[in-house]
C-alpha positions in Angstrom: -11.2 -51.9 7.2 -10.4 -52.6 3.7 -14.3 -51.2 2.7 -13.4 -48.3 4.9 -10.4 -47.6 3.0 -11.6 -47.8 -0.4 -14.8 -45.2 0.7 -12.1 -42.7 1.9 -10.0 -43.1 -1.4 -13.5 -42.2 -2.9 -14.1 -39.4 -0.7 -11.0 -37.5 -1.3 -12.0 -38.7 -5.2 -14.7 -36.7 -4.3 -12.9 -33.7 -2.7 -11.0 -33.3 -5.7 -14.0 -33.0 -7.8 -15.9 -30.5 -6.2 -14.5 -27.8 -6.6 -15.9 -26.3 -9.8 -13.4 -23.0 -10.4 -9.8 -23.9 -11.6 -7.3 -21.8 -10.8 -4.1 -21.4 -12.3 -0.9 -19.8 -10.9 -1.4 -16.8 -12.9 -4.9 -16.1 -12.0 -3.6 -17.0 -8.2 -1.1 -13.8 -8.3 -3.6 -11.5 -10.3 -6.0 -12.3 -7.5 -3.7 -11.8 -4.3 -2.6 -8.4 -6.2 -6.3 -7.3 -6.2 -7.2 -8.4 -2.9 -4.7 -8.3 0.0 -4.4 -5.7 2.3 -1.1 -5.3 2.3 -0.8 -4.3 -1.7 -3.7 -2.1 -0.5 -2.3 -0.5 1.8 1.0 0.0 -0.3 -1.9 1.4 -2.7 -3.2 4.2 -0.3 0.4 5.3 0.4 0.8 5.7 -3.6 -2.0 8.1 -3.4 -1.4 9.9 -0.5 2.1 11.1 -2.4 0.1 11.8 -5.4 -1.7 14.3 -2.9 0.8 15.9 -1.7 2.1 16.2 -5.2 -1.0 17.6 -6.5 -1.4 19.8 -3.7 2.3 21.5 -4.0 1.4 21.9 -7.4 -1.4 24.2 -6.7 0.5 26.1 -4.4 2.1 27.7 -7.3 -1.2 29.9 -7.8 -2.6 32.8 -5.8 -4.9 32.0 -3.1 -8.7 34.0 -2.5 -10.6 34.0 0.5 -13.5 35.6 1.4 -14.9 37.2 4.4 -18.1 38.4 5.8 -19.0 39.6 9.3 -22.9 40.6 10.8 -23.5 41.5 14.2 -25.8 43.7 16.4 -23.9 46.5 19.3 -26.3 47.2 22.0 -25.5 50.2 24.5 -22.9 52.6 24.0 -20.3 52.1 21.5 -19.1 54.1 18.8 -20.8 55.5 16.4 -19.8 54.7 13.1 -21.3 57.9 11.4 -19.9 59.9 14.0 -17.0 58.0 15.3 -18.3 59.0 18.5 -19.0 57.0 21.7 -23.3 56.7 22.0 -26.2 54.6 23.6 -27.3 53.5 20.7 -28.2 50.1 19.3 -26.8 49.1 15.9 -26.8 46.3 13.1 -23.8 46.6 11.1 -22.4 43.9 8.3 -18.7 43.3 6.7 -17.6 42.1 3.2 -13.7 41.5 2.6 -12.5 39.6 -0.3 -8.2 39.3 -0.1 -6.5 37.0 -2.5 -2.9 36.5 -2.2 0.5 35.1 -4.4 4.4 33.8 -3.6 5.9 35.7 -6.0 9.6 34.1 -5.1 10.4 32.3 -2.1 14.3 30.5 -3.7 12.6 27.9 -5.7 11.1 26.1 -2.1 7.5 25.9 -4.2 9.3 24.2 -7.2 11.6 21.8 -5.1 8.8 20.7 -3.4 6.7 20.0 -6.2 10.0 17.7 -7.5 10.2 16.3 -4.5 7.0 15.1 -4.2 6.6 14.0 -7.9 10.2 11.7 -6.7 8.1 10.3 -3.8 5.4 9.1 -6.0 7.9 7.3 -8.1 9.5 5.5 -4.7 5.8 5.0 -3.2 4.9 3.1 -6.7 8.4 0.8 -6.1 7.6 0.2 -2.9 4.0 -1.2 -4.3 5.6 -3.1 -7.0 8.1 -4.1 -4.6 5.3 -6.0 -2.2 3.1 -7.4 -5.1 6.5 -9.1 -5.8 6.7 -10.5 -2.8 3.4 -11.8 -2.2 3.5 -12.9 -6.1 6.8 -15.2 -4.6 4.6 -16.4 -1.3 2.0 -17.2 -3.7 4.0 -19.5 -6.1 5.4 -21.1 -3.2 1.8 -21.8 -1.6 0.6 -23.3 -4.8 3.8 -25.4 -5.8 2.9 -26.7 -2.0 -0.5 -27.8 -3.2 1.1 -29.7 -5.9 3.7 -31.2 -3.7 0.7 -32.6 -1.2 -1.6 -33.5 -3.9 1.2 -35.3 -5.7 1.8 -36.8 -1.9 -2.0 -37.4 -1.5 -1.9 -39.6 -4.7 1.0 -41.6 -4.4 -0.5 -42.5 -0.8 -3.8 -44.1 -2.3 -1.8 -46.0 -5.2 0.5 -47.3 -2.1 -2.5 -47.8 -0.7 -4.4 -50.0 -3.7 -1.3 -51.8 -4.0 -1.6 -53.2 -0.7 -4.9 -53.9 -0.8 -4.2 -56.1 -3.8 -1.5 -58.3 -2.3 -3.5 -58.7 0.7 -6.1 -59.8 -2.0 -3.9 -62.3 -3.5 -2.4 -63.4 0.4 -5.9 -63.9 1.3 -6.7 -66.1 -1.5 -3.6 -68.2 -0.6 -4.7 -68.4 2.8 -8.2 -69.8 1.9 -6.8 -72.3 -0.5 -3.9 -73.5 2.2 -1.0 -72.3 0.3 -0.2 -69.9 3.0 -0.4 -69.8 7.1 -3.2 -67.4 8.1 -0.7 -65.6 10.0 1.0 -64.9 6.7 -2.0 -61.2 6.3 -0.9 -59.8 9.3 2.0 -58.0 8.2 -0.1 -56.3 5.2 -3.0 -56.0 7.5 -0.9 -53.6 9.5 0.7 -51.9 6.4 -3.2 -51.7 4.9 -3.7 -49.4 8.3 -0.8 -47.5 7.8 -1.5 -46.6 4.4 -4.9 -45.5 5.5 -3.4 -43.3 8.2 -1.3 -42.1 5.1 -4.0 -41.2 3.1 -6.2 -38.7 6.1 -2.4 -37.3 6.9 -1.6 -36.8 3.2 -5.6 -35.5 2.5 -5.4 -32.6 5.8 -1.8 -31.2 4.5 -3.5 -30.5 1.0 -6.5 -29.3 3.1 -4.2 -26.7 5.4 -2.2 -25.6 2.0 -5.3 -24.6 0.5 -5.7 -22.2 3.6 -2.0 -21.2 3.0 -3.0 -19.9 -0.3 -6.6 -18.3 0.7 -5.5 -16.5 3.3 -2.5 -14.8 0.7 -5.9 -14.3 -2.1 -8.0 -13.2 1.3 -10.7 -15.4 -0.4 -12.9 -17.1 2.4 -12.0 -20.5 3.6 -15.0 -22.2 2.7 -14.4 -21.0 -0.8 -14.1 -23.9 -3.8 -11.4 -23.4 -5.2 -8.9 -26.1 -7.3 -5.9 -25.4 -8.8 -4.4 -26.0 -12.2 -2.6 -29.2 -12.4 0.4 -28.2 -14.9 2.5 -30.7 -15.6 5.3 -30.3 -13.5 8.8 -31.3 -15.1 12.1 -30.6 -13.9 13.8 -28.9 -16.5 16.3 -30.5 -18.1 18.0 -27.1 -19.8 19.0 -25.5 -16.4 22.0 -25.9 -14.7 22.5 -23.7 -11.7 26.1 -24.4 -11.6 26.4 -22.4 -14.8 25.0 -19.1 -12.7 26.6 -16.2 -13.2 26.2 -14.5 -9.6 27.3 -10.9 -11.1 25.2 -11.2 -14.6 22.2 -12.5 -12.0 23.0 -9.8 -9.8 23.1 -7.2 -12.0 19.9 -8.0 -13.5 18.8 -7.8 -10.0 19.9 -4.6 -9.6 18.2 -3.1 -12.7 14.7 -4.9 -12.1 14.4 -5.1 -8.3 11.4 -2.4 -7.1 13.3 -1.8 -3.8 16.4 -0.3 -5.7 14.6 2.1 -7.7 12.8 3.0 -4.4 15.6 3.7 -2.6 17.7 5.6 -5.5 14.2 7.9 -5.6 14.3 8.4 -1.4 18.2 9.5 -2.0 16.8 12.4 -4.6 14.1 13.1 -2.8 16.4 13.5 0.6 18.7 15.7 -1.4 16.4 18.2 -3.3 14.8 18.3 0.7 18.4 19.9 1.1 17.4 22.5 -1.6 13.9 23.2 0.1 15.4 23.6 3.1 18.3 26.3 1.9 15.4 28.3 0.3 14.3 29.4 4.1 17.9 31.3 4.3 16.5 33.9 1.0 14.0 36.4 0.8 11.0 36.0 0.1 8.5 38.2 -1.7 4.7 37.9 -2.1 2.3 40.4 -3.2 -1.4 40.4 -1.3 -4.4 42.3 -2.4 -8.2 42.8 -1.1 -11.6 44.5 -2.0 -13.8 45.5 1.5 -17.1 47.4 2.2 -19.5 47.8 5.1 -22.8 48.6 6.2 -23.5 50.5 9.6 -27.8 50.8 10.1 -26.6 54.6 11.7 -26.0 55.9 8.9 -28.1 58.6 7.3 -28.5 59.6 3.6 -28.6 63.7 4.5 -29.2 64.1 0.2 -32.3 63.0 0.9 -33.4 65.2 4.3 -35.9 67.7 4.7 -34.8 71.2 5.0 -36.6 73.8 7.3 -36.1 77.9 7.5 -35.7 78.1 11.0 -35.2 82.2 12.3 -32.1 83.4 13.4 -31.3 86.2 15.6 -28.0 87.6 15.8 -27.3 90.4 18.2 -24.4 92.4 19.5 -22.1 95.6 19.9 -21.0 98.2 17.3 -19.2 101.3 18.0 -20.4 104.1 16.1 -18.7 107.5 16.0 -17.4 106.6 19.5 -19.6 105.0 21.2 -20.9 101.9 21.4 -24.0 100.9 20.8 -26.0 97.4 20.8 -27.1 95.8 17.5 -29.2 93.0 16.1 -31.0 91.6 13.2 -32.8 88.3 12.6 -32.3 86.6 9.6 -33.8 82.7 8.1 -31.6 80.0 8.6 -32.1 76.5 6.5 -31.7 73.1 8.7 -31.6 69.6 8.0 -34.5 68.4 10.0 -35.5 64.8 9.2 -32.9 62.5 7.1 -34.0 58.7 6.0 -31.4 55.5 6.5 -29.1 55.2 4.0 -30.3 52.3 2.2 -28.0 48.8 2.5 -26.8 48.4 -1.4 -26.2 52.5 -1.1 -23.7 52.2 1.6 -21.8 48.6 0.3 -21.3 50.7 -3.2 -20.2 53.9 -1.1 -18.5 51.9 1.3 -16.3 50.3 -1.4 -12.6 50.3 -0.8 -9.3 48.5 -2.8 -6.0 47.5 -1.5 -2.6 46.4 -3.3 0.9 45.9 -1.5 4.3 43.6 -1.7 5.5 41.9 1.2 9.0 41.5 1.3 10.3 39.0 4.7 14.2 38.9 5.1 15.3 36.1 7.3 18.5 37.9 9.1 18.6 35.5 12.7 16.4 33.1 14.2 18.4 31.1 16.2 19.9 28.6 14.1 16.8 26.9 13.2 17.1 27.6 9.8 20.7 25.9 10.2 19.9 23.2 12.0 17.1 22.6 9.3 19.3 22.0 6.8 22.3 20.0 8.3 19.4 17.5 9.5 18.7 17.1 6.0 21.6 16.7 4.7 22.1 13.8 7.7 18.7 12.4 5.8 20.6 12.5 2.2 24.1 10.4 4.0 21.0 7.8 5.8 19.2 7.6 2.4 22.4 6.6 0.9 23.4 4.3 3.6 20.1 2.2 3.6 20.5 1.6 -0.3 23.8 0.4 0.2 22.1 -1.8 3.0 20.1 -2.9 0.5 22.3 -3.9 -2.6 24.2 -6.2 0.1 20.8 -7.6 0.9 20.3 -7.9 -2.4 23.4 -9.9 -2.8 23.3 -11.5 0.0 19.9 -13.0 -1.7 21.5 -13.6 -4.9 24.2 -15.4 -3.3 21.5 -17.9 -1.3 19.3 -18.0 -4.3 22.1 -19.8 -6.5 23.2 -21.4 -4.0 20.0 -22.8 -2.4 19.2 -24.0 -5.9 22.3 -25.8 -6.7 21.9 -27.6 -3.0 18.9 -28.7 -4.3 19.4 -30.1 -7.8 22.2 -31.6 -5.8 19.5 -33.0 -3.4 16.9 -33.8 -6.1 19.4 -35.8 -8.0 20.7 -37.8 -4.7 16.8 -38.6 -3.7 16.1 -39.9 -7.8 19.2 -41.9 -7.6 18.0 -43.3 -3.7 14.6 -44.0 -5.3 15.2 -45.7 -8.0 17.6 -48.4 -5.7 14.6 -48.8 -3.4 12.7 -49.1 -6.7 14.9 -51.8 -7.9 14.9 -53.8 -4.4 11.6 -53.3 -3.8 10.9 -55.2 -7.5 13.1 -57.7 -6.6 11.5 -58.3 -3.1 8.0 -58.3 -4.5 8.8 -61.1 -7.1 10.3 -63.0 -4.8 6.7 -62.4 -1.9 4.6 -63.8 -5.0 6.3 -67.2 -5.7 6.4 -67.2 -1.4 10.7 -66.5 -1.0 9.7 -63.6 1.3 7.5 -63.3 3.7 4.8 -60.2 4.5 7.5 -58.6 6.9 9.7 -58.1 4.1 7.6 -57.3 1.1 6.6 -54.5 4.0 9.8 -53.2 4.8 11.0 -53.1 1.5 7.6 -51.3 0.4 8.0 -49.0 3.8 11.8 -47.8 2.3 10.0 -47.2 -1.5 7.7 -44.9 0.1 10.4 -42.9 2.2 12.4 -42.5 -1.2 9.5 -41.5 -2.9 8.3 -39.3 -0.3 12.0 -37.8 -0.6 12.3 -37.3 -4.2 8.6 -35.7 -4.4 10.1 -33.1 -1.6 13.5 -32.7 -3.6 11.7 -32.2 -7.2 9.4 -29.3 -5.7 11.6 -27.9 -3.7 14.3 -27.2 -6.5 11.7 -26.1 -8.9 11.2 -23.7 -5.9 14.4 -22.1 -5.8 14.7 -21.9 -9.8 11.8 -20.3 -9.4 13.6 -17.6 -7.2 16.3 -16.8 -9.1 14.5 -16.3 -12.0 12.3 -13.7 -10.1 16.0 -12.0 -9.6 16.5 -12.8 -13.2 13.5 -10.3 -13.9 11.2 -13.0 -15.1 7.9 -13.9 -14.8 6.5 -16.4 -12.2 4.9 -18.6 -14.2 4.5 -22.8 -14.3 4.5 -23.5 -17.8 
């Protein structure tokens, strides 16, 4: 067992070692801001606003489309040389070009253009807002690693320690100082501290996951983090906070306030947008057009043929009437070509110009109704960032708190530890010169490793919540 024990020290020896990229907490926050899908996603709503910003931009400018139609009649239908209604079969091909431009429409294109630019700025808080908070997750996954690898090693010094006595008990034992029931006690504590070891080994294992999963890096990836060392600061004293400087610090560098001071603007120049719908508006349109019709002839170019005419009829003539007639040439277009395509698109070429002026006057109350629901948006707007300043004090409240609790806590568990440190020295002097027995060198050892186990806890988990109120204190999360 006691070969068994020293392999699996070596193994997790081992574990330690093989990862060959260190990673510190810095490059643990860069790398969960890069990769997880969450900042992402906060990222693709940052440029959907700078879309819609970029597209209200360009509605400022006049807008040109272009039109083309080609198509074949077959039977009758009218004629477009005649405008009358023929059997006739005929290709015929359309060109329009219209552009168009708001000319003023009560400032609804400029308003939204602000309003959009003011969306951008709350989409970019909201981003900042949850690289902040998986920056926070981050540092608490890793300050987990060192509170389980700090747990992992005191469990294989316990461990050794053990072994050693049980050495020197064993020696005793062969040389008749001591009964052979006198290893069993140590035996037993030699298992336990094995057990110790695999429990102490998976928690480091399953924080490792913790913080993967937060970098989305694989979980087979090597990865080992920097070992800083990790000191309780000795210049901090949480019960000098201030809870209104903190808070007001809080209120100047928290993402989540900016974002929701931006969605109260942008609710309340929505207002404006909406009030524009009650004005006139006025735009001014314009278009080019020509056509091409296969009926049409070009009669400059047809032949022309005398054909005789005879025109006959009655005259009176001193009285009486008499029939008269005389025949006379007459000249007739008898044979005219197609007018060519390009002929007709240059003949066919027409212009148009005009204002459109649109007066709202009644439509039911939508327009109304429009802009009372957005002025509801502007009184929510303002109700969910007062929401959020309590929530935000409500934080900085539990953040001081929470971290005097647990300097309170950390200093209780040192004080604890050192006691057991002091009776467990006493109790161990007194198992080597044989005034105690293995069932109290044991229990004594068992209690050292509960206060130890405590204090470990305590330390981490105040350097935790300092941690957090400096993140309200605008600082950066950082170890050293």
């Amino acid at each position: 067992m006691y070969k068994r024990l020293i392999i699996l020290g070596l193994v997790m020896s081992a574990y330690q070692m093989s990862a060959q990229e260190v990673w510190s907490l810095e490059k643990c926050i860069l790398t969960a801001q890069e990769n997880n899908r969450t900042i992402k996603q906060s990222q693709i709503a940052v440029k959907n606003t700078q879309l819609t910003n970029k597209q209200d931009r360009y509605s400022q400018y006049p807008t040109v489309n272009a039109s083309s139609n080609l198509g074949f009649n077959f039977g009758r239908s009218v004629n477009p040389a005649t405008y009358q209604f023929e059997n006739i079969n005929t290709r015929y091909n359309g060109i329009n070009l219209s552009a168009g431009v708001m000319l003023y429409n009560g400032g609804r294109i400029q308003n939204q253009i602000k309003q959009s630019s003011i969306d951008i700025q709350a989409a970019q808080a909201d981003l900042e807002q949850t690289a902040q908070n998986i920056s926070l997750q981050v540092a608490q996954a890793f300050l987990q690693i060192l509170l389980n690898e700090e747990q992992l090693s005191n469990a294989k010094k316990r461990a050794q320690t053990t072994l050693s006595q049980l050495d020197r008990v064993e020696r005793q034992i062969k040389v008749g100082s001591l009964a052979p029931n006198a290893r069993y006690d140590l035996a037993a504590q030699a298992a336990r501290d094995e057990q110790s070891i695999v429990t102490a080994a998976n928690n480091v294992e399953l924080s490792y996951l913790t913080l993967k999963n937060l970098l989305e890096l694989a979980p087979d990836k090597d990865m080992k983090i920097e070992a800083p060392s990790v000191v309780v600061p000795s210049d901090v004293n949480p019960d000098a906070y201030s809870f209104k400087m903190i808070y007001n610090q809080a209120l100047g560098n928290q993402p989540q306030i900016r974002a929701g001071e931006s969605r109260i603007k942008s609710a309340e120049v929505g207002v404006k947008i909406a009030e524009a719908a009650l004005l006139p508006s006025l735009s001014m349109n314009a278009n080019l057009n020509t056509n091409f019709s296969s009926t049409i002839k070009d009669f400059t170019k047809a032949t022309k043929t005398n054909v005789p005419y005879t025109l006959s009829g009655n005259a009176t003539i001193g009285g009486q009437t008499v029939p008269v007639s005389f025949t006379t040439n007459q000249e007739v277009l008898t044979d005219a070509p197609k007018k060519p395509y390009f002929s007709q698109i240059g003949d066919n070429f027409g212009q148009g110009l005009g204002l459109n002026l649109q007066i709202p006057i009644w439509d039911g109350y939508q327009r109304r109704t429009t802009i009372e629901r957005q002025q509801l948006n502007v009184d929510n707007q303002v109700i969910a960032l007062e929401r959020t300043k309590q929530q935000l004090k409500s934080d900085v409240q539990n953040a001081i708190a929470s971290s005097r609790a647990a300097r309170k806590q950390y200093e209780a568990a040192q004080k604890t530890f050192d006691a057991q440190k002091a009776a467990f020295d006493a109790t161990e002097k007194r198992f080597q010169i044989g005034a105690a027995n293995g069932f109290e060198f044991t229990q004594a050892r068992n209690q050292l490793d509960t206060a130890e186990r405590d204090v470990v806890v305590a330390k981490y988990d105040y350097l935790f919540r300092l941690k957090i109120v400096e993140f309200y204190e605008g600082k950066k999360l950082t170890l050293k």
